[in-house]
KOLBATOR-993544 format. One record per residue (C-alpha): residue in three letters; x negated, y negated, z negated. Coordinates in steps of 0.02 Angstrom, whole numbers, padded with zeros to 5 digits, always signed. Layout:
REM KOLBATOR-993544
AlaXYZ...
//
This chain:
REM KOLBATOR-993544
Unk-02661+03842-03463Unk-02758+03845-03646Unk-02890+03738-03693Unk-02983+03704-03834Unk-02944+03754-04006Unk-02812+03903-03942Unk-02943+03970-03841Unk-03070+03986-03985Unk-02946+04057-04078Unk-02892+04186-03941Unk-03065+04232-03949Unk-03090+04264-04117Unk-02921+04390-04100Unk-02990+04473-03952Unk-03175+04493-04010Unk-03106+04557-04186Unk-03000+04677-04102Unk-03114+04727-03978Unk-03247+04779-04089Unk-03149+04882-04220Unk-03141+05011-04059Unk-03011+04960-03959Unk-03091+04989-03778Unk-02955+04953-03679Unk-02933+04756-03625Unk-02752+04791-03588Unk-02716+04872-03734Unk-02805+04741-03836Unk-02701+04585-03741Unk-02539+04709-03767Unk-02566+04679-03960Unk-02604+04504-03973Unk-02422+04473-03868Unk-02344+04592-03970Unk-02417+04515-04147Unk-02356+04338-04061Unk-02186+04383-04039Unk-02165+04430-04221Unk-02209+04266-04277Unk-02110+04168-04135Unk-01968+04255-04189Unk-01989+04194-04368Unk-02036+04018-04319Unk-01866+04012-04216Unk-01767+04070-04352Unk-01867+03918-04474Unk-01788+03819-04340Unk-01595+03871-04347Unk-01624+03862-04532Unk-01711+03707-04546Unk-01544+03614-04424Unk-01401+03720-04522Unk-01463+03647-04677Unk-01471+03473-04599Unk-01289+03471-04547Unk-01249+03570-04713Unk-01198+03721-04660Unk-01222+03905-04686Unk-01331+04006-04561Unk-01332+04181-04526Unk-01456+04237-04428Unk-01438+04385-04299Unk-01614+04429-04317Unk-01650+04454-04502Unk-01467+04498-04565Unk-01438+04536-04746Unk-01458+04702-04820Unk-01578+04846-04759Unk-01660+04875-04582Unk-01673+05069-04597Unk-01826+05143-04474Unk-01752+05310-04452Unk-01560+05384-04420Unk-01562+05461-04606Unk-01603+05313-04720Unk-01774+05362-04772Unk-01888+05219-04702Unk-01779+05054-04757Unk-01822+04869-04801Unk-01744+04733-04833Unk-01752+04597-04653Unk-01807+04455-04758Unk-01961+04592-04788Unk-02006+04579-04577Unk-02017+04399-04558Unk-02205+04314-04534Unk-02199+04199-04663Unk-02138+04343-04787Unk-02275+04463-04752Unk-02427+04342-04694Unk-02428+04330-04882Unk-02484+04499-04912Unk-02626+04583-04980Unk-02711+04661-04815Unk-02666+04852-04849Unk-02481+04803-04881Unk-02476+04698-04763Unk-02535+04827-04623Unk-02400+04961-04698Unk-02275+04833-04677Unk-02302+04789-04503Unk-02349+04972-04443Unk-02217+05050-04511Unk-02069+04932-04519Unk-02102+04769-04437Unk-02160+04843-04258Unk-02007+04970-04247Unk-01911+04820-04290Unk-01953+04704-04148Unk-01920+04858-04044Unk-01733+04849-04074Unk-01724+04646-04077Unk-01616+04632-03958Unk-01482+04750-04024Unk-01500+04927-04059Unk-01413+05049-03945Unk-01410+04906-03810Unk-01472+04951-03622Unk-01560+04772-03617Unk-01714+04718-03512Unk-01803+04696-03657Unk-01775+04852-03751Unk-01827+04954-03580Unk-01981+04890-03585Unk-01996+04877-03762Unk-01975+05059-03791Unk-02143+05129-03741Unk-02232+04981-03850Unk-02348+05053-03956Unk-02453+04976-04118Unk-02635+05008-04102Unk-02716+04888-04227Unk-02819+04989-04291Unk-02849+04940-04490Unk-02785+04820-04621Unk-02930+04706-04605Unk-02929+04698-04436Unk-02735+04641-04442Unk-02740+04524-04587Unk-02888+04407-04468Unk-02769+04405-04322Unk-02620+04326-04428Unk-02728+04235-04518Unk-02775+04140-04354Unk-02594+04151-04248Unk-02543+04063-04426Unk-02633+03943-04364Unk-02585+03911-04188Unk-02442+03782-04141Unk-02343+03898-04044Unk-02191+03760-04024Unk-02218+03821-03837Unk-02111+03950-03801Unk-02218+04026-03649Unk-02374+04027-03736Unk-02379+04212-03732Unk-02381+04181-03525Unk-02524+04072-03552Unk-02646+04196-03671Unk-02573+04336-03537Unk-02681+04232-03423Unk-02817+04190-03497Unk-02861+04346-03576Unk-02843+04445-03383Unk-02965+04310-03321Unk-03082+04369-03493Unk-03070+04541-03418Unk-03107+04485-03229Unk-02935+04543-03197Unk-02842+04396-03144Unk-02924+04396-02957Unk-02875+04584-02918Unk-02685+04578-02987Unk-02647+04417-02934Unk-02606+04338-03092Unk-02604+04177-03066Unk-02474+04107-03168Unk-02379+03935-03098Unk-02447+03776-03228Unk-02316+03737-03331Unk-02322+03552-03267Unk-02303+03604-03090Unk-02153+03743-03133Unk-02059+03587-03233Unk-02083+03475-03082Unk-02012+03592-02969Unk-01875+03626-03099Unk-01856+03436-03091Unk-01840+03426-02918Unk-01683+03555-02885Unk-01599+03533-03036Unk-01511+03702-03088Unk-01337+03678-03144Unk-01225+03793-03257Unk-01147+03917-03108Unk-01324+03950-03023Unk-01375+04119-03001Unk-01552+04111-03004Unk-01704+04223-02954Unk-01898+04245-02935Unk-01931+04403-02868Unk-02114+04371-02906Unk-02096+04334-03085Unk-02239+04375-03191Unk-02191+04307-03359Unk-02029+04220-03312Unk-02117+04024-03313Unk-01996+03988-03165Unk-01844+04063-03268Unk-01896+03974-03446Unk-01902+03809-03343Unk-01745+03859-03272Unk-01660+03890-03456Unk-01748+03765-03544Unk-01676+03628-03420Unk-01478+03703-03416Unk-01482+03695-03626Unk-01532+03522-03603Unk-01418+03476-03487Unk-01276+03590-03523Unk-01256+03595-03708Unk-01056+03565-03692Unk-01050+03679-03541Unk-01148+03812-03650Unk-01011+03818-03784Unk-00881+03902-03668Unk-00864+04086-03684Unk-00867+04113-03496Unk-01014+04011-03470Unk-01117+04057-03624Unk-01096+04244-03563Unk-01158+04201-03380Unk-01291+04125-03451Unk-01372+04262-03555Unk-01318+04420-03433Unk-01306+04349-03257Unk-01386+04192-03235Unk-01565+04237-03229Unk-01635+04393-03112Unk-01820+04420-03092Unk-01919+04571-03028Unk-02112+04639-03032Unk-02203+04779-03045Unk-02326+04761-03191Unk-02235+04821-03353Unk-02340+04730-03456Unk-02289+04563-03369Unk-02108+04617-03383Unk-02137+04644-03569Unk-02180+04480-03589Unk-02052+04401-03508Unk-01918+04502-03562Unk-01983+04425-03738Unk-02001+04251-03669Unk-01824+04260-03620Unk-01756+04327-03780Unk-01834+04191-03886Unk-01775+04058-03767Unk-01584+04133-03797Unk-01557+04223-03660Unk-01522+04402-03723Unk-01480+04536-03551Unk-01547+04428-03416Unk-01568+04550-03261Unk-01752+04591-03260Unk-01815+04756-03173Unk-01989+04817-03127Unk-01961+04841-02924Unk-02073+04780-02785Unk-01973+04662-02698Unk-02021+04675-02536Unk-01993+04853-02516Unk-01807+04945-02494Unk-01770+04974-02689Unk-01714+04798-02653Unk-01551+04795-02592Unk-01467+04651-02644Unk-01437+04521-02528Unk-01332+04338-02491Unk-01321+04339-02684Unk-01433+04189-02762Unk-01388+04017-02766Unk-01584+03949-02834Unk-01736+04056-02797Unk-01894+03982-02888Unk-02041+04074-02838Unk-02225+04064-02838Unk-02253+04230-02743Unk-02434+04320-02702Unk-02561+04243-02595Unk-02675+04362-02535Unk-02680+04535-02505Unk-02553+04652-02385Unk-02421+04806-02392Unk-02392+04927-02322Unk-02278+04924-02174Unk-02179+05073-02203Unk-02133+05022-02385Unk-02074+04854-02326Unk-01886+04832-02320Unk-01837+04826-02108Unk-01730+04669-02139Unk-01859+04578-02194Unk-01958+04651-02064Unk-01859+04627-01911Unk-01849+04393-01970Unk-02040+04412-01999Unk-02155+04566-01917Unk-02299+04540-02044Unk-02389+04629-02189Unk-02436+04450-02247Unk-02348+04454-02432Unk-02337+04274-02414Unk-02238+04268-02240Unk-02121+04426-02309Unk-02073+04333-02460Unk-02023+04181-02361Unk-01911+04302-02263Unk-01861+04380-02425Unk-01801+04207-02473Unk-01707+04174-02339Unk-01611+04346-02369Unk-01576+04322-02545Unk-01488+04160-02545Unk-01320+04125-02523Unk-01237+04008-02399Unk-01280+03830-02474Unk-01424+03917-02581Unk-01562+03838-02610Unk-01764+03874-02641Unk-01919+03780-02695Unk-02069+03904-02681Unk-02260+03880-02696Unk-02348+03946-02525Unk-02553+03928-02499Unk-02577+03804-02339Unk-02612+03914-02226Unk-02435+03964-02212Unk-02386+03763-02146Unk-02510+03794-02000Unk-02550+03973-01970Unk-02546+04018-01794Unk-02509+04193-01793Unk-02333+04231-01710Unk-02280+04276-01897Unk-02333+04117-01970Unk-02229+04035-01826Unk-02088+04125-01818Unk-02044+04103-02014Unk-02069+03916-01987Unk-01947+03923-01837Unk-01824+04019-01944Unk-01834+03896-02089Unk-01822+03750-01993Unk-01691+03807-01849Unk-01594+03906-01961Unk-01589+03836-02126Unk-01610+03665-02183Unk-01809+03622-02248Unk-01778+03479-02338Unk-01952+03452-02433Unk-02163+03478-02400Unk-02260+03439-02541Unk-02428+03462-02523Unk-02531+03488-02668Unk-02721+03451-02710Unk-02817+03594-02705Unk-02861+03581-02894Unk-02710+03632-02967Unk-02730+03832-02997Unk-02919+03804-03040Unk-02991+03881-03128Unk-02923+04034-03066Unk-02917+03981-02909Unk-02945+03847-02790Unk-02837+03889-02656Unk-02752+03746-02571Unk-02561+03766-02586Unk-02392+03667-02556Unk-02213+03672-02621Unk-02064+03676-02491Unk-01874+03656-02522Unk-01753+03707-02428Unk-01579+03772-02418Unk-01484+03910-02330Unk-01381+03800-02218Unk-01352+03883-02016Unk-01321+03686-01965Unk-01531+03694-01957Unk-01657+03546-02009Unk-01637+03356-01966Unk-01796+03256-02060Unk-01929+03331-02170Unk-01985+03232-02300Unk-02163+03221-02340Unk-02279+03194-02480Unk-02462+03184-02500Unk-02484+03219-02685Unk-02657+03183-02767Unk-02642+03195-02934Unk-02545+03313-03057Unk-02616+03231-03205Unk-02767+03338-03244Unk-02960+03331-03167Unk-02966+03448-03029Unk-03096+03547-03072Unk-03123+03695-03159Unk-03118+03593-03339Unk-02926+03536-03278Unk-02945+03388-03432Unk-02812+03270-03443Unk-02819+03121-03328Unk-02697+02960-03315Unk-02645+02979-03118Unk-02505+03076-03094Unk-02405+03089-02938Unk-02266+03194-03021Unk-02159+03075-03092Unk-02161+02974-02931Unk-02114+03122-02827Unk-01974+03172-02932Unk-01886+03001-02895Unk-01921+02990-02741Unk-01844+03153-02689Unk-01677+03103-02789Unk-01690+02963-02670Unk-01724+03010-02502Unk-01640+02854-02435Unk-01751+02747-02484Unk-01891+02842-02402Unk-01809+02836-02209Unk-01905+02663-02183Unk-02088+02702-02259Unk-02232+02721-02140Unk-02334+02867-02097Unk-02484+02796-02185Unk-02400+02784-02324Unk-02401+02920-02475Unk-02243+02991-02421Unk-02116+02992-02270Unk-02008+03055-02145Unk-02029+03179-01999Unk-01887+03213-01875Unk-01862+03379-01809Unk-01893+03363-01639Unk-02073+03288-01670Unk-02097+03456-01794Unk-02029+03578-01653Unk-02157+03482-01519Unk-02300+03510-01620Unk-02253+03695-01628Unk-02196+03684-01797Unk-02330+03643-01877Unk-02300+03595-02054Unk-02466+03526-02110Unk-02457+03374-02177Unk-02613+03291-02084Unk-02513+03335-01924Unk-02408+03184-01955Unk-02484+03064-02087Unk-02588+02914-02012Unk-02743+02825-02067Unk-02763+02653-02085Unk-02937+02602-02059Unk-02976+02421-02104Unk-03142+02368-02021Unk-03303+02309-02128Unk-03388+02168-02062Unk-03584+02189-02111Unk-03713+02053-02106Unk-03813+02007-01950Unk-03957+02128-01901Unk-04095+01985-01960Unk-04012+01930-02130Unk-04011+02148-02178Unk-04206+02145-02106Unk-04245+02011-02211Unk-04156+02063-02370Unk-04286+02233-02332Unk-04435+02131-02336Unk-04399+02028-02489Unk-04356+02187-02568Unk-04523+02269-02488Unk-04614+02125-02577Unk-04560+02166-02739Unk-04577+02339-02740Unk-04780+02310-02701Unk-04768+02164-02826Unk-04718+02297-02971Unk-04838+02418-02887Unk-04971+02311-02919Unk-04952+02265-03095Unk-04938+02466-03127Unk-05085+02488-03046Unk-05168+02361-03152Unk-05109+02421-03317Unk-05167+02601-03280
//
């Protein structure tokens, strides 16, 4: 979510761009991602620098190497890689600065991630292309991404979308990216550790996988310095699958700048048969579509035969369930309607979760929290894949996320989040709390009787307190008295006019 003084400045990039005849949106928010990766890649590098000096040592960056980056297989096109960085060629004039990043810079970024290498990102790198269209036109857009504080590493996910909800896009692809406050609680709450194998099959610009990275190199830094785990890390920790390229673009560079170089990204619809892999993920994080059906014959029939649906949000559910391993676990954003549906699907995927595996977690969320994109009331549910089934579901009413819930989505002092996060780490503590409480315990049995309805109002009780009013004559005199004064002030209007 931007706000404020990165929006303006979005703006001004898109409107410049726009008008110099670019008449594509896509193509337009394509450029502005590509022109941000440049200069993340330089402000990472700053970084390294800026701590090898600290600790007095040499660095040598794997990026901008010494010697000559040569654009074609003869030698022709070279320049040097201290030439390619931002702060190196903001500098320019505006002509040499466009002939810089047209001809060198942009091939360059192309081949990032090692030249000759069959990576994620250089698949969907390859058919990048640089349309900025003249030197002027360039020079204002690094002028103002010089600007930006881009110390986020998925800020590219956030301009994705905002600039699709500039186009009126958002609605009709589904777009609606996870806030990064909600994707870190959820993070938070499961707690990926150095052997997960993680997926979201939904993934858009990997938020879910960022939050997953960013929390093992906090947590893992010794873990990370071992060969075997520093290699599972960047090649086969992190899977994620979609079908716009120009989301996987972006997340293959949101993963590369958050260090992990071959994570195992793919542009596949999940649901559908190209999807064969199965019992193979120990953490799904997902926040998958809401709306909108498939087609029944492109559906994969395992999925099919645990949930007979076209409902995307039912069949990734099922998907779920299929993709974890024994002792797996998932936390996944699903719109309410999925708790309490009625339809035999709806049912029968709540049966399977809570029968089958072990649904450990409802969270149900104020409706606020996607605005303004949308206002769709939603929940997050944990679970794991464990055939011993569900005992108590633990439930909480959450009311605040820290922002107004409205479309302005300011920055307000109640928060629920921290408060949830401890009290899921300690789930004992919550047996004894009462159902009017905030959060609290359901036992199975009382789920399966209410045909597994998962709705949080199903269970939650309200305490009224009674109000004692005055007597009938003291309110009818309190009327009069007020009666009298209002013809009191009547008449001295009436006298003054």
């Amino acid at each position: 979510m931007i706000t404020g003084e990165i929006k303006s400045k979005i703006d001004k990039i898109w409107d410049k761009i726009w008008t110099a005849g670019i008449s594509s949106p896509m193509t337009v928010l394509e450029q502005i991602t590509y022109l941000m990766f440049m200069k993340l890649l330089d402000d990472n590098e700053i970084k390294k620098e800026g701590n090898a000096a600290a600790l007095g040592i040499k660095y040598n960056s794997k990026i901008f190497k010494e010697g000559n980056f040569s654009v074609d297989d003869d030698g022709n096109m070279t320049i040097p890689y201290s030439e390619l960085r931002w702060n190196k060629f903001h500098n320019y004039e505006p002509s040499l600065m466009f002939e810089t990043v047209r001809n060198y810079v942009f091939p360059f970024i192309k081949t990032v991630n090692g030249e000759g290498k069959d990576t994620a990102f250089s698949r969907f790198m390859n058919d990048a292309v640089f349309l900025i269209p003249t030197a002027k036109v360039l020079a204002v857009c690094v002028d103002v991404l010089s600007e930006l504080d881009m110390s986020n590493k998925d800020i590219m996910g956030d301009v994705y979308e905002y600039c699709l909800n500039k186009m009126s896009s958002a609605g009709a692809l589904g777009q609606f990216r996870t806030p990064r406050h909600i994707v870190d609680m959820m993070v938070q709450l499961v707690k990926p550790v150095i052997n997960d194998k993680i997926l979201d099959p939904a993934m858009g610009s990997a938020g879910f996988l960022l939050g997953a990275a960013k929390y093992i190199q906090e947590h893992y830094k010794t873990e990370l310095m071992k060969k075997e785990n520093a290699e599972h890390y960047n090649k086969s920790m992190f899977s994620g699958f979609d079908t716009d390229p120009s989301m996987l673009r972006i997340g293959a560079m949101n993963m590369l700048l958050h260090a992990v170089e071959q994570p195992n990204i793919a542009r596949q619809d999940s649901l559908s048969d190209d999807n064969t892999v199965r019992g193979e993920y120990s953490l799904i994080m997902a926040n998958p579509p809401f709306t909108g059906s498939v087609f029944e014959e492109d559906i994969s029939k395992d999925i099919l035969n645990l949930c007979k649906t076209k409902k995307t949000e039912l069949l990734f559910l099922a998907l779920f369930i299929k993709s974890l391993r024994i002792g797996g676990r998932c936390a996944c954003i699903v719109p309410d309607g999925v708790l309490f549906g009625s339809s035999k699907a709806h049912k029968s995927i709540r049966q399977e979760i809570i029968n089958n595996n072990r649904l450990e977690a409802v969270i149900s969320m104020p409706s606020g929290v996607f605005k303004p994109y949308a206002g769709v009331s939603t929940a997050v549910i944990i679970f794991a894949k464990d055939p011993s089934g569900t005992k108590d579901v633990w439930f909480y009413d959450m009311k605040a996320d820290g922002f107004s819930l409205d479309d302005k989505r300011s920055p307000v002092a109640e928060n629920d989040i921290p408060d949830i996060i401890e009290r899921f780490h300690n789930l004992e503590a919550e047996k004894g709390r009462e159902r009017t409480e905030q959060s609290f315990f359901v036992p199975k049995q009382e789920i399966v009787d209410n045909g597994y309805d998962l709705s949080i109002n199903k269970y939650k009780k309200v305490e009224y307190v009674p109000v004692e009013y005055p007597p009938t004559s003291e309110i009818m005199a309190e009327l009069r008295e007020l009666e009298k004064q209002i013809k009191a002030e009547m008449d001295e209007l009436e006298k003054l006019l």
